[in-house]
N, C-alpha and C positions, 0 to 999 in steps of 0.2 A: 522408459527412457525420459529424461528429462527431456522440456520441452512438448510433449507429447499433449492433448487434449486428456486433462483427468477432471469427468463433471465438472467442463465448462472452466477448470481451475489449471492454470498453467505455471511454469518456473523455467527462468529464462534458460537457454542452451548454454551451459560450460566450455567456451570454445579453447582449444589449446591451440597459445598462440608463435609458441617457440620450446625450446632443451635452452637452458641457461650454459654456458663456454664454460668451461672450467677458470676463465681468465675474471668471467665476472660473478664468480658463483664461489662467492665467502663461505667459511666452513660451515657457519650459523644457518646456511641457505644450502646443503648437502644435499645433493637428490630432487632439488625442487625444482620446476617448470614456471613459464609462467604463460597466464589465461587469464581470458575475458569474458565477461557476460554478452550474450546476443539476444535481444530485449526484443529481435521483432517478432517473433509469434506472437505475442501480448500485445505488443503494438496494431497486431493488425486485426486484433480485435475490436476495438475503437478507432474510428474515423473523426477523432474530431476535437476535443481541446484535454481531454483527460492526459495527464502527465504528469513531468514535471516543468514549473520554467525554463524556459531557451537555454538557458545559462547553465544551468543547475543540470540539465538534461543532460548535455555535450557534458562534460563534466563526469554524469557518471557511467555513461557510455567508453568515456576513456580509462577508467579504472582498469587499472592491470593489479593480478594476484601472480602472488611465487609462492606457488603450492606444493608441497610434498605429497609422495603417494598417500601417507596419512590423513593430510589435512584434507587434501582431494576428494579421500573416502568417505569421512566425515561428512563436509559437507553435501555431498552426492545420498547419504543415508539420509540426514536430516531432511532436505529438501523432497526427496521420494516417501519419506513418514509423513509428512505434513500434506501431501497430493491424496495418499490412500485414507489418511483420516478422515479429510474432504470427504473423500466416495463413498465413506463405507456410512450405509444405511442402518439407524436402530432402531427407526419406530419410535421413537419417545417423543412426550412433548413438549413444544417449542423451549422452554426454561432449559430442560436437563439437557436439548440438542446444541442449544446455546453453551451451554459448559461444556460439552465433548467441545465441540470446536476450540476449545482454550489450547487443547493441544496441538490442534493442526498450525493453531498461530503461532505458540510456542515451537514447533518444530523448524517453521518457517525463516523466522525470527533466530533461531541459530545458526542456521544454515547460512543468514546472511552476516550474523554476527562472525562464525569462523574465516567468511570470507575479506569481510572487512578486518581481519587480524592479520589477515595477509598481503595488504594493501601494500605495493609493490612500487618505489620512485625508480622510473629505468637511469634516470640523470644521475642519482649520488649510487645506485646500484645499493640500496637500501629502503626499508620502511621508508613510508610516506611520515613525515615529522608532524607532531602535535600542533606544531605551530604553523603550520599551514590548514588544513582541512581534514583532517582525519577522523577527528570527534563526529563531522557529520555524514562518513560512510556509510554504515549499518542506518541512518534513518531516512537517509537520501535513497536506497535502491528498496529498502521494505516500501513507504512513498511508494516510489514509481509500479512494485509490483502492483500493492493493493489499488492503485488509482485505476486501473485496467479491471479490476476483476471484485468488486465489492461498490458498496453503496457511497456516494460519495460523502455522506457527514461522518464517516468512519475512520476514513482513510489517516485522518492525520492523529486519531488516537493510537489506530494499530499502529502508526509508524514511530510513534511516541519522538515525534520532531517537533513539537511544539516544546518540551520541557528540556531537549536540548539547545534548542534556542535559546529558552530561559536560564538554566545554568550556563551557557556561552555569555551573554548578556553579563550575569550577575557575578559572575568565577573569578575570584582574584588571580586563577591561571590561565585564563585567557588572554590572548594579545590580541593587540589593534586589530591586526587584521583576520583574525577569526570574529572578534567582536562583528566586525565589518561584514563580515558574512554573514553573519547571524541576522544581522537587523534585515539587510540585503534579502536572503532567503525569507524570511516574517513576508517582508512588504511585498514581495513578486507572487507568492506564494497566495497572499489574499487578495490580489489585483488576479492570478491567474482563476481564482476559486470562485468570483466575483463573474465569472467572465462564463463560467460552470452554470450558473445558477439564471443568466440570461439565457442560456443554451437550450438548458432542459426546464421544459413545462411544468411547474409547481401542480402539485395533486387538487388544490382547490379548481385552479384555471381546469383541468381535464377533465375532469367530475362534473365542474360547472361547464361554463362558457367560456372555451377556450380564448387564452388570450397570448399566446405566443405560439411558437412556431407546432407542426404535429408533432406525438407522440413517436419513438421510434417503436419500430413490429418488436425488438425483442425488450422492449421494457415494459408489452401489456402485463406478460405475467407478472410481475412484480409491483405491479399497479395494482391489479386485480386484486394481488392479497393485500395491498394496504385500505383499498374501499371493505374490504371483509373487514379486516379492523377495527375500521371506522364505524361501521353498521352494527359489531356485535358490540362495540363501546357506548352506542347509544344505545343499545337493548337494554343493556344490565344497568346503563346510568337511572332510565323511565323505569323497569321492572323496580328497582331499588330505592328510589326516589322521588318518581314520578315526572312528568313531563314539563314540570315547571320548574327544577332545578338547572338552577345558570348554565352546568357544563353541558349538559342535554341542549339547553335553548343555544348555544354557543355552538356546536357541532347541529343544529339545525340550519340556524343562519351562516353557515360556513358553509355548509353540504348540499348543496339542489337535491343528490339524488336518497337523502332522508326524508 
């Protein structure tokens, strides 16, 4: 079931939130429903600034689809392939596990792309228009998924919203007030990220002599493996070059517990 804990990896609940009247339900829209996403299970994994901004948030909270039994399908498949790919265990290492997961993101990532195809305006009782916000659907709700459940310097590659911004920006189809959103979402976006990065304890400060606030209990692990990192990068720098090369003395003077 969507929604459901899959190894710690979640996809929001497909809420159905009406049958569309035969009075406002155009041929083009035959059979279709429409539905919401319900973001709080993910939500209530994080206590604390990961998201998206104020603005941007409410926003895609309100997003309504007019989904066909098809498109429904669809995305319900996509989304459930991208959750087992997560779980499923190979044994290989780190490189090759890193390339399986292309698929789980690639799954993900259509699952939201079909949804944002179906971006629903209940006011003109049609698609949401290009010329309001559309373009930034599909990178606004990947955003919010991955900022709940991945490493935050990640987040805004998988959501590939930085290069919609940049085509919004540069697009000689863009209008004003998509422009206007663009720059809008850029600036909140790195004031909210900003605000991330005071939050959470840099790996020098933990390692060393902590200088902000504690560590949270479920980010040891993953702490853990990045002093592994750290320790076998300085083995193979000294085995290979000895203890006088710069990146070695750099990762000494960086690390206390080298």
């Amino acid at each position: 079931m969507l929604g459901r804990k899959t190894n710690s990896l979640l996809f929001p609940r497909i809420k159905h939130i009406k049958e569309m009247s035969v009075d406002e339900c155009p041929k083009y829209l035959k059979k279709a429903s429409i539905y919401e996403l319900d973001w709080t299970a993910l939500e209530n994994q994080e206590k604390d600034l990961r998201g998206l901004p104020d603005r941007c948030d409410k926003l895609v909270k309100g997003f309504r689809f007019a989904l066909t039994p098809h498109y429904l399908q669809a995305v319900r498949h996509f989304a459930n392939l991208g959750l087992q790919e997560r779980n499923r265990s190979w044994g290989f290492d780190t490189m090759i596990r890193d390339n399986i997961q292309i698929v789980n993101g690639a799954a993900i990532e259509t699952s939201f792309m079909l949804l944002a195809d179906c971006l629903y305006d209940e006011e003109t009782k049609y698609w949401v228009s290009h010329d309001k916000w559309r373009v930034f659907t599909k990178p606004l709700m990947i955003y919010k998924y991955w900022a709940f459940q991945t490493g935050r310097g990640i987040v805004r590659g998988k959501s590939s919203i930085d290069k919609t911004i940049e085509n919004t920006l540069t697009g000689s189809w863009s209008s004003i007030f998509t422009k206007a959103i663009a720059k809008d979402l850029s600036e909140s976006l790195n004031e909210l990220e900003n605000k991330w990065e005071e939050h959470y304890v840099p790996l020098a400060d933990v390692c060393g002599e902590a200088t902000g606030p504690s560590i949270e209990p479920d980010k040891h692990e993953e702490l853990n493996r990045e002093i592994k990192k750290v320790k076998e990068s300085y083995k193979y720098l000294v085995e290979f070059f000895g203890t006088d090369h710069s990146d070695a003395l750099e990762l000494k003077e960086k690390y206390d517990f080298l």
